[in-house]
C-alpha positions as a LaTeX table, in Angstrom:
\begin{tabular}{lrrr}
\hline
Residue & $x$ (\AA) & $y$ (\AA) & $z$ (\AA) \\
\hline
Unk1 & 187.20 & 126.00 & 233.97 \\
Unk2 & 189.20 & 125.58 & 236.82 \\
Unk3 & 187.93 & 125.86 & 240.57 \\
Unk4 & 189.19 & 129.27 & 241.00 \\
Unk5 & 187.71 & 130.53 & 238.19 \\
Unk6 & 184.76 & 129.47 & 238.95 \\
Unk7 & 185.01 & 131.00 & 242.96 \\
Unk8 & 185.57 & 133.99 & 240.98 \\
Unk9 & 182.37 & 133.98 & 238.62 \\
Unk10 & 180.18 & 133.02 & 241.60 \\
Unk11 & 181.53 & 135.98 & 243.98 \\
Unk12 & 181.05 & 138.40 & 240.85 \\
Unk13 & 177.98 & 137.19 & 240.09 \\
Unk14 & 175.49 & 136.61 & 243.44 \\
Unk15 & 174.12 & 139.33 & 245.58 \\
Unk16 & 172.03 & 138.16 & 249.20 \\
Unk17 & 169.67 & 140.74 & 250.70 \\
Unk18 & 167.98 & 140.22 & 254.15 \\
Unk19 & 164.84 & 141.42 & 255.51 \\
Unk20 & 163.89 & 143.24 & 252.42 \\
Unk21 & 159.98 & 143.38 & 253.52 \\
Unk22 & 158.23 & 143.60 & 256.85 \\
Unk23 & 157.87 & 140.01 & 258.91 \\
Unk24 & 154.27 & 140.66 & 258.59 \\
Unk25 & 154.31 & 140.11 & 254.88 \\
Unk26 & 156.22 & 137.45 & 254.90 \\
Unk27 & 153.87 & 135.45 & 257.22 \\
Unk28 & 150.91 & 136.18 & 255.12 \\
Unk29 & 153.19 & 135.11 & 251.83 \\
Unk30 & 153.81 & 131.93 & 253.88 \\
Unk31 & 150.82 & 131.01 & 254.89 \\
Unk32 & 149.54 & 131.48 & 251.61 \\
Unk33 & 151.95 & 129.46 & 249.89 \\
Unk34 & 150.47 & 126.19 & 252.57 \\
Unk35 & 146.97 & 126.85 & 251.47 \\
Unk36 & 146.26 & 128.10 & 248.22 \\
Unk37 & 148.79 & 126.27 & 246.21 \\
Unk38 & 148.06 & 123.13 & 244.60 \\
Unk39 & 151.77 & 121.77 & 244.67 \\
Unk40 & 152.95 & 118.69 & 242.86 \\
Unk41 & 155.84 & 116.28 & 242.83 \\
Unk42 & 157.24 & 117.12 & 239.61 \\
Unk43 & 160.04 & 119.29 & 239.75 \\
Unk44 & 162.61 & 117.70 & 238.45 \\
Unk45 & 166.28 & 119.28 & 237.91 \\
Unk46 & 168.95 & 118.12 & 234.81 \\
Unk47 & 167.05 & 116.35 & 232.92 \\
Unk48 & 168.92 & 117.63 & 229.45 \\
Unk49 & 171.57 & 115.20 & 230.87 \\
Unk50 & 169.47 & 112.19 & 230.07 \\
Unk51 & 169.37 & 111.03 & 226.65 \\
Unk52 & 165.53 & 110.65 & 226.36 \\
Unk53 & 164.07 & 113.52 & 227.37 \\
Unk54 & 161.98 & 115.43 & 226.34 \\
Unk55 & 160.83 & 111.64 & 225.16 \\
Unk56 & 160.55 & 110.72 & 228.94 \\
Unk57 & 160.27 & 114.50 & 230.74 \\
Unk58 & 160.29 & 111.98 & 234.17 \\
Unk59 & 164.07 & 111.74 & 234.44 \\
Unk60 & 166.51 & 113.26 & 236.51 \\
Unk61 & 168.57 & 113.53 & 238.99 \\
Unk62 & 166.29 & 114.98 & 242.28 \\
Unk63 & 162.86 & 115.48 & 242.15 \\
Unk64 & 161.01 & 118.40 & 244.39 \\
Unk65 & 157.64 & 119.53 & 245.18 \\
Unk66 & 156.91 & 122.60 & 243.52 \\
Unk67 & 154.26 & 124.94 & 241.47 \\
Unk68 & 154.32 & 126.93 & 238.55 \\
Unk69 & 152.82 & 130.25 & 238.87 \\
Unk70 & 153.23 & 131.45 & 235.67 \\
Unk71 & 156.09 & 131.30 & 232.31 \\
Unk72 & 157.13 & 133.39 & 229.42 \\
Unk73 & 155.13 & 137.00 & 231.28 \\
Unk74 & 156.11 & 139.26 & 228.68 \\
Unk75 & 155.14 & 142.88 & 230.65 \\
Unk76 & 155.32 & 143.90 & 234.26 \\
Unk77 & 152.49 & 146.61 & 233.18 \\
Unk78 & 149.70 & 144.48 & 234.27 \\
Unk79 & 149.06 & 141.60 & 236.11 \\
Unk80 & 149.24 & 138.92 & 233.28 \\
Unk81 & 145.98 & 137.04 & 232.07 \\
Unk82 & 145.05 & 133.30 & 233.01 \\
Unk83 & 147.80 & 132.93 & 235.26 \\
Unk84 & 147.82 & 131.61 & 238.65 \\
Unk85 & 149.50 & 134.24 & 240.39 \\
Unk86 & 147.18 & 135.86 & 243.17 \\
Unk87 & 147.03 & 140.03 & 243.45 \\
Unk88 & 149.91 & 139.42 & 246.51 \\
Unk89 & 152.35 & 137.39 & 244.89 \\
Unk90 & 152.16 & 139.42 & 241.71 \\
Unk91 & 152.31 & 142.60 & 243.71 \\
Unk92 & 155.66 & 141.45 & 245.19 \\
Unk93 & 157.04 & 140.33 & 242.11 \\
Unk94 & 156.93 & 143.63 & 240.95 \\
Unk95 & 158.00 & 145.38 & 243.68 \\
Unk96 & 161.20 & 142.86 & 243.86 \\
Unk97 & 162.30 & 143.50 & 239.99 \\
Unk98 & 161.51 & 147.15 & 240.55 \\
Unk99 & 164.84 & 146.64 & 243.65 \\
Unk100 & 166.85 & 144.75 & 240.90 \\
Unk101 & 166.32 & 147.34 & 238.60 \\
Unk102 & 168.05 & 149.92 & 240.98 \\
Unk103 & 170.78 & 147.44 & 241.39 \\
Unk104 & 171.03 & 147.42 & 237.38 \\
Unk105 & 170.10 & 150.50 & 236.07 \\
Unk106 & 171.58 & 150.17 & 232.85 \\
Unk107 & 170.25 & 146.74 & 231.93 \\
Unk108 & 167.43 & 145.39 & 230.81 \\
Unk109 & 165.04 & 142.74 & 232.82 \\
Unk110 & 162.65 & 140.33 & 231.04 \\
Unk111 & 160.94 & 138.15 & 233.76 \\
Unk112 & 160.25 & 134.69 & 232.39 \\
Unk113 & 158.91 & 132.12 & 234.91 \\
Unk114 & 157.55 & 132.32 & 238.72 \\
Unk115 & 157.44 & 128.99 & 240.26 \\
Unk116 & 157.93 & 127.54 & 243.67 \\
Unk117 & 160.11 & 124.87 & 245.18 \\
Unk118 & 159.49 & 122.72 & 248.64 \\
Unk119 & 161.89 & 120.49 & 250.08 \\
Unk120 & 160.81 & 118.04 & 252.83 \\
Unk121 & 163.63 & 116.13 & 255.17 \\
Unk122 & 166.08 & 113.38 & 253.00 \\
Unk123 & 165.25 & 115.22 & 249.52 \\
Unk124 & 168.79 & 117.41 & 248.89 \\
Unk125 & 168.73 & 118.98 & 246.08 \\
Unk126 & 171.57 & 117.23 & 243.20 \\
Unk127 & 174.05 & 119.62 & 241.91 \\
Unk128 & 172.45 & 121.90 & 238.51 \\
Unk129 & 172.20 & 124.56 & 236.58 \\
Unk130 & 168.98 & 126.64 & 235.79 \\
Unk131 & 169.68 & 127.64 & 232.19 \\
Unk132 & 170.31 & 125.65 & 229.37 \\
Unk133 & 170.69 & 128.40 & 226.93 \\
Unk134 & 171.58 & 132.27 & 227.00 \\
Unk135 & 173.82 & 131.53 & 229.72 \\
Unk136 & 175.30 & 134.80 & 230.14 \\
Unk137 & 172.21 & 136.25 & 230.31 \\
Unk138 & 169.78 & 134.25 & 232.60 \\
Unk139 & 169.96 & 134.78 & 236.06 \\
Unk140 & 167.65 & 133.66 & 239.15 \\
Unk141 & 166.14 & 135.07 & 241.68 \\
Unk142 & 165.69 & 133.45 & 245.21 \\
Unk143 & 163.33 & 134.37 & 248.08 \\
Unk144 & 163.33 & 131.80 & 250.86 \\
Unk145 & 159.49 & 131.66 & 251.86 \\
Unk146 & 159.50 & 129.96 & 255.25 \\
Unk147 & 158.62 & 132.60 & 257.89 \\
Unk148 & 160.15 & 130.67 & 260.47 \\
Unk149 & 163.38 & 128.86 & 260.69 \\
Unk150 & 166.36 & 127.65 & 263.58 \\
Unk151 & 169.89 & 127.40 & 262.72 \\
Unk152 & 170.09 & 123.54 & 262.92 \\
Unk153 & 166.99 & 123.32 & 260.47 \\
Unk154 & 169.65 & 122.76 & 257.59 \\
Unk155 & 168.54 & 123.83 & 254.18 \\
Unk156 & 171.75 & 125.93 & 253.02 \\
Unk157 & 171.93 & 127.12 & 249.45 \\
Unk158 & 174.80 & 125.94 & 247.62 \\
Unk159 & 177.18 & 126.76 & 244.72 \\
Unk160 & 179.12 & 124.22 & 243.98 \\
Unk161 & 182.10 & 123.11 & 241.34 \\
Unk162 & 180.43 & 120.81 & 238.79 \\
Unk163 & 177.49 & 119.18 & 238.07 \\
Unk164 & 176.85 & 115.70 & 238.69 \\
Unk165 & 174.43 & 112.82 & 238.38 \\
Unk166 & 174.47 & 111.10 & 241.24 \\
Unk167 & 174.11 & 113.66 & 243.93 \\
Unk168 & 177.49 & 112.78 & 244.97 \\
Unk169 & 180.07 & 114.15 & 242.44 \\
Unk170 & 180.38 & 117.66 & 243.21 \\
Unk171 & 182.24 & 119.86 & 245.84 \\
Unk172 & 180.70 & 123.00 & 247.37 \\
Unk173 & 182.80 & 126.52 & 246.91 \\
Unk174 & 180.20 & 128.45 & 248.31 \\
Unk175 & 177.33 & 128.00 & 251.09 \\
Unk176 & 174.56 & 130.30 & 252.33 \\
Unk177 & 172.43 & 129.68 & 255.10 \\
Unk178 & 168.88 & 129.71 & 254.98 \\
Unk179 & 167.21 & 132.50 & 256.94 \\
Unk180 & 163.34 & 133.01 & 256.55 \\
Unk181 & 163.02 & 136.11 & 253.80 \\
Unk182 & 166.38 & 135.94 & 252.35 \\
Unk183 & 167.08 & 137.03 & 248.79 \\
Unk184 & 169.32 & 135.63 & 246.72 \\
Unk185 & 170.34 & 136.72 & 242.83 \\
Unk186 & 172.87 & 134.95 & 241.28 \\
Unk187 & 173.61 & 133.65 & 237.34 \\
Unk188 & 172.00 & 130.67 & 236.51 \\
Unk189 & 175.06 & 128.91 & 234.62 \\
Unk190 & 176.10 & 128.94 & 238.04 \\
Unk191 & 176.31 & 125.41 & 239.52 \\
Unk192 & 174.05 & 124.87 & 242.82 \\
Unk193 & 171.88 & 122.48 & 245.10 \\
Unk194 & 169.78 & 123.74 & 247.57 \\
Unk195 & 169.79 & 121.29 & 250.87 \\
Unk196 & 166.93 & 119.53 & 252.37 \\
Unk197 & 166.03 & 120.50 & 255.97 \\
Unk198 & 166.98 & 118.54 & 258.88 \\
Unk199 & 163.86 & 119.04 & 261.05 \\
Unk200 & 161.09 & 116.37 & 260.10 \\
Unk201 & 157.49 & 117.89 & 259.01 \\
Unk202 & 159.21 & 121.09 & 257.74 \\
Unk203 & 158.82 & 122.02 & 254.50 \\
Unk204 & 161.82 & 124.13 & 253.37 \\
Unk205 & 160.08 & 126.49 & 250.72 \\
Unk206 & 161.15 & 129.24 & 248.56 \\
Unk207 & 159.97 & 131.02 & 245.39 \\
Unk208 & 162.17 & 131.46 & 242.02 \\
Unk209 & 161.93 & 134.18 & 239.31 \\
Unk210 & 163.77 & 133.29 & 235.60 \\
Unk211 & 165.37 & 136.46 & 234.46 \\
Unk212 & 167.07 & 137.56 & 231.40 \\
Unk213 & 169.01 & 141.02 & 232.47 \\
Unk214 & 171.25 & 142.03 & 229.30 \\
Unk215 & 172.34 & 145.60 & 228.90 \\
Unk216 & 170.28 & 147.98 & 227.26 \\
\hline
\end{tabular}
């Protein structure tokens, strides 16, 4: 695939909303994200590039903070059993799929995974993809968490050309800045990074829902 193509695919494919919920709510989401999560430093993007995993899950090519709130949810009826969303977050996650569902009325929505990513100064994100399989019908869904945020912060979400290893080997087509409650919804085959911020002490946070969306 060629870079046009691929400029193509991405504009196609990734909607950005802004100030979908009252600043209020976001503080509270923020807040709550600093003190009632128990994060840790294993989030760890491509490693299906590396030979030996699942054999040695350690390897890739970036490694984040980050927390998994809960996988594989398979209603939005209820609040799902032994999981460690609390009644705020899971309230929200609802009410954000029941907005994507007006966007795509005639498709189906299967959440899969809610986990959280942080991002301190010097740890860019490498170039990957979120999907490994079903790529034409995963997506993700973005909210950035911070409640507060300045223009030379940094942490811009990228989409870039190509994957690479090294953190290096990729160009970016596509860059969106990162403004405190921001969503963003884009396919996960999509190639991306998200950058680290520039401001030291800041923890550049945001929260990620793994959808399936296929039409009914």
């Amino acid at each position: 695939m060629n870079k046009d193509e691929l400029l193509e695919i991405i504009e196609n494919n990734h909607w950005v909303w802004d100030d979908l919920i009252e600043p209020i709510k976001l503080i509270e989401l923020d807040r709550f994200t600093y003190t009632n999560i128990n994060w840790t430093f294993d989030n760890i993007a491509n490693r299906h590039l590396f030979d030996y995993y699942p054999y040695n899950p350690g390897k890739g090519t970036h490694r984040f903070w980050g927390a998994t709130l809960y996988s594989d949810i398979p209603t939005l009826d209820s609040k799902p059993p032994m999981s460690e969303l609390d009644d705020m977050t899971w309230d929200f996650t609802r009410w954000l799929l029941g907005f994507v569902k007006e966007k795509f009325k005639d498709c189906h929505i299967q959440l899969r995974e809610i986990s959280l990513n942080g991002q301190s100064m010097g740890m860019d994100g490498t170039t990957h993809v979120d999907t490994i399989t079903d790529k034409d019908l995963d997506y993700t869904l973005m909210y950035f968490l911070n409640s507060e945020w300045e223009k030379g912060w940094g942490g811009e979400f990228q989409f870039m050309d190509k994957i690479d290893t090294n953190g290096e080997g990729s160009q970016v087509l596509k860059s969106i800045d990162y403004i405190p409650g921001r969503l963003i919804l884009f396919k996960a085959s999509i190639p991306h990074r998200g950058l680290a911020p520039l401001k030291p002490y800041v923890l550049r946070k945001s929260i990620v829902w793994r959808l399936n969306i296929k039409n009914k």
